[in-house]
Structure formats: structure tokens, C-alpha cells
C-alpha distance (Angstrom), angle and dihedral (degrees) to the residues before:
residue distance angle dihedral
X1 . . .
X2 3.93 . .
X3 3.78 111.9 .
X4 4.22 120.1 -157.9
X5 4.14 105.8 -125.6
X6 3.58 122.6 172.8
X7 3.97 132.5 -124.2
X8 3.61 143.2 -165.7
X9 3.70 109.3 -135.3
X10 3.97 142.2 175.8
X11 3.61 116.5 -91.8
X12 4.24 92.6 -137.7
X13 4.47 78.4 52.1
X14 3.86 92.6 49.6
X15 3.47 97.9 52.3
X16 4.21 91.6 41.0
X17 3.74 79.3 55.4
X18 3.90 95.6 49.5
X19 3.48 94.8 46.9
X20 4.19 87.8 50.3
X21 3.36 94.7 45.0
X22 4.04 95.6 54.3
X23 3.87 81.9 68.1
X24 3.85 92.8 90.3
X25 3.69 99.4 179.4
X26 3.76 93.8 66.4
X27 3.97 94.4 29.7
X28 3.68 131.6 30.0
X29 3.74 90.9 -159.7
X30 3.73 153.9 -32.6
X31 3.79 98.4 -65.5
X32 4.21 90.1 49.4
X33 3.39 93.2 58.4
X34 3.90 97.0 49.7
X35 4.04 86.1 36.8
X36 4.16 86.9 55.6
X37 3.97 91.8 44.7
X38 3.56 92.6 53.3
X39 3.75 92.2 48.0
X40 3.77 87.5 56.5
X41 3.65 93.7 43.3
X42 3.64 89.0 56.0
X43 3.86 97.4 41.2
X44 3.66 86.0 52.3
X45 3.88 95.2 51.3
X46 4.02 84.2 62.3
């Protein structure tokens, strides 16, 4: 079950994430691509 939360986040890092997430055949939107990062960010922390 996916839950909405909310973030504060760096202007220059919102609009690095806009212009990632407009690639829709890697991400089908903003919350994917910050979903997928954290996934890495956690597989790397293993």
C-alpha cells in the first residue's frame, strides 16, 4: 500500500527532478522517480 507524504525540497533538486521525470519511458512521473532513488539509496546502504 503506497501512502502520499510530503517533503520540503531544494528548488535547483525540484527542477532536476522535473526535467527527469518528463522522460516517461524510464519514469511515469514525479513520485517514481523519487520512489526509484530511494530504492537505490536504500539498496546501496546494504
Amino acid at each position: 500500500m503506497k501512502k502520499p507524504i510530503s517533503a520540503t525540497i531544494d528548488e535547483e533538486l525540484i527542477n532536476w527532478i522535473e526535467k527527469e521525470a518528463s522522460d516517461t519511458k524510464k519514469y511515469r512521473n514525479k513520485s517514481h522517480l523519487i520512489e526509484v532513488a530511494i530504492e537505490m539509496l536504500k539498496a546501496n546502504k546494504k
